[in-house]
TORKOL-4160 file (C-alpha; in steps of 0.2 Angstrom, whole numbers, padded with zeros to 4 digits, m for minus):
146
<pt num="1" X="0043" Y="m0053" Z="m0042"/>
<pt num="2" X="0054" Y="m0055" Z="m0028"/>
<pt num="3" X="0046" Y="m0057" Z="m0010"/>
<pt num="4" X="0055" Y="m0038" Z="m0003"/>
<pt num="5" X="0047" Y="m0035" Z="0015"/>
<pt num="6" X="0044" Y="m0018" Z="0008"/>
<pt num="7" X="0034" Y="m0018" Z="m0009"/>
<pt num="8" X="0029" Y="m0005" Z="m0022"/>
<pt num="9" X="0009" Y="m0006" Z="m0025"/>
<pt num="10" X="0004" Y="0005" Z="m0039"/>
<pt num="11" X="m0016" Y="0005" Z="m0038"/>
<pt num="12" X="m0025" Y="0005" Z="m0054"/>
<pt num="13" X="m0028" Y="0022" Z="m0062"/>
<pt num="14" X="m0044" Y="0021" Z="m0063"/>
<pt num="15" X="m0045" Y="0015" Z="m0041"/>
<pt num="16" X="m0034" Y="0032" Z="m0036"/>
<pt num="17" X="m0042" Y="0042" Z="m0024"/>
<pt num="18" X="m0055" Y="0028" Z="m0020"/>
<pt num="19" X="m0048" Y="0023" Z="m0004"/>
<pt num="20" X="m0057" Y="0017" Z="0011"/>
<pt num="21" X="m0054" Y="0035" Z="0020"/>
<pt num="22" X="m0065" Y="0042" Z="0003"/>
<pt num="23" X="m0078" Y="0028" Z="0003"/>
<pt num="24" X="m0083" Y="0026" Z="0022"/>
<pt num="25" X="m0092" Y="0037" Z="0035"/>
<pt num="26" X="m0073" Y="0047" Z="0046"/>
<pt num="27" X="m0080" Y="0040" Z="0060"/>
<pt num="28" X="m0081" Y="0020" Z="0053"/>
<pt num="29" X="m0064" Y="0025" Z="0044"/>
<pt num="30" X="m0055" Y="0030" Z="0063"/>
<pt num="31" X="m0061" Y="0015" Z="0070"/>
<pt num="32" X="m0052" Y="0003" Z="0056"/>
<pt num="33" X="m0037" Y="0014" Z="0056"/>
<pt num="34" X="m0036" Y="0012" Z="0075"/>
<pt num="35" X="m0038" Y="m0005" Z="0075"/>
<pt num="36" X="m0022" Y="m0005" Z="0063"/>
<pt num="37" X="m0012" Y="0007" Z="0075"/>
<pt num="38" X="m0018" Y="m0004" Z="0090"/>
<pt num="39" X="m0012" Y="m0020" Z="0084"/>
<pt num="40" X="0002" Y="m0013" Z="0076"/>
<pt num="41" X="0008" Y="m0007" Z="0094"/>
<pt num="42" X="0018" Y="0008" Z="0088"/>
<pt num="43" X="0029" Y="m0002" Z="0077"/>
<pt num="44" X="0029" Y="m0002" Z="0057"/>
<pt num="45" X="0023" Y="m0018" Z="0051"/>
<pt num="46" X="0034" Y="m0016" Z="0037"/>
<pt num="47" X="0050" Y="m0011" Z="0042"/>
<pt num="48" X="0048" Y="m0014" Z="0060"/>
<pt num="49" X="0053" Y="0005" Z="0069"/>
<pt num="50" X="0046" Y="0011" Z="0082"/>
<pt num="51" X="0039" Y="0029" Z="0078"/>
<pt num="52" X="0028" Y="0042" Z="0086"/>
<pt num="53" X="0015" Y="0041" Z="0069"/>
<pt num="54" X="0008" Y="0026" Z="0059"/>
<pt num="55" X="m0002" Y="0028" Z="0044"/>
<pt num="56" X="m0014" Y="0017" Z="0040"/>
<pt num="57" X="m0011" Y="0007" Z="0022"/>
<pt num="58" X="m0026" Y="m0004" Z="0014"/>
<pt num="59" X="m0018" Y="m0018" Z="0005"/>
<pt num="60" X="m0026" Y="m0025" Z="m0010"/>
<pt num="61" X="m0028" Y="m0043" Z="m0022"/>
<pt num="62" X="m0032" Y="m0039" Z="m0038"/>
<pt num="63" X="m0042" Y="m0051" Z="m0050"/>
<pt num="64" X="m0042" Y="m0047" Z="m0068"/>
<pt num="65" X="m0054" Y="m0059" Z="m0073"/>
<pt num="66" X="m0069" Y="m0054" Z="m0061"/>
<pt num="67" X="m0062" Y="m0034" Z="m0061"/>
<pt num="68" X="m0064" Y="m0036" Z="m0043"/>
<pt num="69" X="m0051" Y="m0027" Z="m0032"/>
<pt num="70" X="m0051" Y="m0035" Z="m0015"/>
<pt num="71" X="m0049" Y="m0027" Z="0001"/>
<pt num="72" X="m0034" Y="m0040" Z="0010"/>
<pt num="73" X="m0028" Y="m0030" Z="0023"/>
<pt num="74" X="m0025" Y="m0016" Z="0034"/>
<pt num="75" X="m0008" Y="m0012" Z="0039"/>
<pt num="76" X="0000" Y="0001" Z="0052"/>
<pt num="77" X="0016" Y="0009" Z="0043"/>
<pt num="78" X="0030" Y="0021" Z="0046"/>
<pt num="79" X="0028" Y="0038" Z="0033"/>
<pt num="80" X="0044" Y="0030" Z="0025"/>
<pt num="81" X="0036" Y="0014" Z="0022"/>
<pt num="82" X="0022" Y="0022" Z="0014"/>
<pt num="83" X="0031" Y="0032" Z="0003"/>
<pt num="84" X="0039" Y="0019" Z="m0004"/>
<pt num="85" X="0022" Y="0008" Z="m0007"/>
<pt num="86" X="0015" Y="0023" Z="m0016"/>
<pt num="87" X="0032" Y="0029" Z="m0023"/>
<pt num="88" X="0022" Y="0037" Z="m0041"/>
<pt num="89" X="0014" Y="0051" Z="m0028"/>
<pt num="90" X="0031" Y="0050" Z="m0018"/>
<pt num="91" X="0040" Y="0054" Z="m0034"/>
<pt num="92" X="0027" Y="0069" Z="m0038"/>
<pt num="93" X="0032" Y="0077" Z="m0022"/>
<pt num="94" X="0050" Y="0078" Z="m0025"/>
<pt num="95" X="0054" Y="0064" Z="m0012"/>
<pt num="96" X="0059" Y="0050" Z="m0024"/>
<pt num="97" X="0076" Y="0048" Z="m0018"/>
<pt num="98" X="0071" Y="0045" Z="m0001"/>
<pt num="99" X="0061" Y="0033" Z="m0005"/>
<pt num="100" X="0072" Y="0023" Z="m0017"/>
<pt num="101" X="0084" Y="0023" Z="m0002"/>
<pt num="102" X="0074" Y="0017" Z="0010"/>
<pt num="103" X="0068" Y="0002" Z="m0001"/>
<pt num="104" X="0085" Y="m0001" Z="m0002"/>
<pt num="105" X="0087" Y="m0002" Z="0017"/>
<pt num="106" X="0072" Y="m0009" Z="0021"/>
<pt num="107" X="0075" Y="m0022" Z="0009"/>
<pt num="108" X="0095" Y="m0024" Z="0011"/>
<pt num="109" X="0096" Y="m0025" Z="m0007"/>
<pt num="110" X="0104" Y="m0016" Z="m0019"/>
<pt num="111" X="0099" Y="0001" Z="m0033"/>
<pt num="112" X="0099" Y="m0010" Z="m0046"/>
<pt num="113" X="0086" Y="m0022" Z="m0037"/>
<pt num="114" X="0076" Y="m0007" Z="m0033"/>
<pt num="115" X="0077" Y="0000" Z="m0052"/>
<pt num="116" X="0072" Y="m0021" Z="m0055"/>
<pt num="117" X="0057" Y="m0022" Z="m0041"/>
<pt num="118" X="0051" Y="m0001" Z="m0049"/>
<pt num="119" X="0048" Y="m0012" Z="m0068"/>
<pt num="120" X="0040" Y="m0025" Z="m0062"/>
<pt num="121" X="0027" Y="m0014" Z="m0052"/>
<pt num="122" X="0024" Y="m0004" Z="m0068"/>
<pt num="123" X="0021" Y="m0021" Z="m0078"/>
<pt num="124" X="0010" Y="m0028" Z="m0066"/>
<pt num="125" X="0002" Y="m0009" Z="m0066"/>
<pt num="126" X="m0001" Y="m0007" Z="m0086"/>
<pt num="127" X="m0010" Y="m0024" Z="m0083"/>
<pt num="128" X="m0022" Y="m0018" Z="m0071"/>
<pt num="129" X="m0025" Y="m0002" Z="m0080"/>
<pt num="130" X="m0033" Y="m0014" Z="m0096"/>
<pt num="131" X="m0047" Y="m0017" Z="m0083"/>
<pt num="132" X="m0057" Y="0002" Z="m0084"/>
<pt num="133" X="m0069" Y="m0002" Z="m0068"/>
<pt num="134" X="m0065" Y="m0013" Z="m0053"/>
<pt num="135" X="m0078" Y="m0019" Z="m0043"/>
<pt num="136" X="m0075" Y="m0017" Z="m0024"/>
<pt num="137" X="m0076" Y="m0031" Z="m0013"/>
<pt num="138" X="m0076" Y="m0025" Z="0005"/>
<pt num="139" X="m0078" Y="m0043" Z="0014"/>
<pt num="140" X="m0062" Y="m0041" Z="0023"/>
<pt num="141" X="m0069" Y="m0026" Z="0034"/>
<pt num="142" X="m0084" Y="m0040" Z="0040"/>
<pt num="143" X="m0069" Y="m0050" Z="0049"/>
<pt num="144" X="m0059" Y="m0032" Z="0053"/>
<pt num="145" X="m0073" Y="m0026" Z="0066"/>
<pt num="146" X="m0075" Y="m0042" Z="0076"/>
């Protein structure tokens, strides 16, 4: 898969709604979000804007063998950005188009490399789907709250 700046990352069917903001206490979730935001200061760290609001994104490695899904990061991100990272939810809202256009913009590449980048996403995801439970490894928020 080519190294875009911006990236789709479809989470494993049976991982949806089992996000950091679900698992953990609001008040342990606001401080690693803030975190994010702080050392973001109030820039994407994808696409690199300036905006008013960041969302925070959890970034995840997935290994197939163990069935662990890995906490890697936690990244401040424009609502753009984000869209495109989760562009099956995007897509479900009716907002599709915008986000294929801005992965084309972020990315400076062209349809056809966004329709390219999509299929290799959805391969990668009908892998991960073979594996019906991951086991979370959380390690990464040990470093985090230093």
């Amino acid at each position: 898969m080519k190294d875009y700046k911006l990236k789709i990352e479809l989470v494993p069917d049976s991982c949806w709604y089992s996000n950091l903001r679900s698992l953990l206490k609001p008040s342990m979730w606001d401080v690693l979000r803030k975190k994010a935001y702080a050392n973001a200061n109030g820039h994407c760290q994808i696409c690199g804007r300036k905006v008013n609001r960041l969302e925070a994104h959890e970034r995840w490695d997935y290994d197939k063998e163990t069935s662990t899904q890995k906490l890697k990061e936690i990244v401040a991100v424009c609502h753009n950005c984000h869209s495109v990272i989760h562009i099956g939810r995007t897509q479900l809202l009716g907002k599709g188009e915008e986000a294929e256009k801005w992965f084309i913009k972020v990315n400076d590449c062209s349809y056809a490399d966004f329709i390219k980048h999509l299929g290799e996403a959805n391969k990668i995801h009908q892998e991960r789907n073979k594996v019906l439970e991951w086991k979370l490894d959380l390690t990464y928020l040990e470093d985090f709250l230093k």
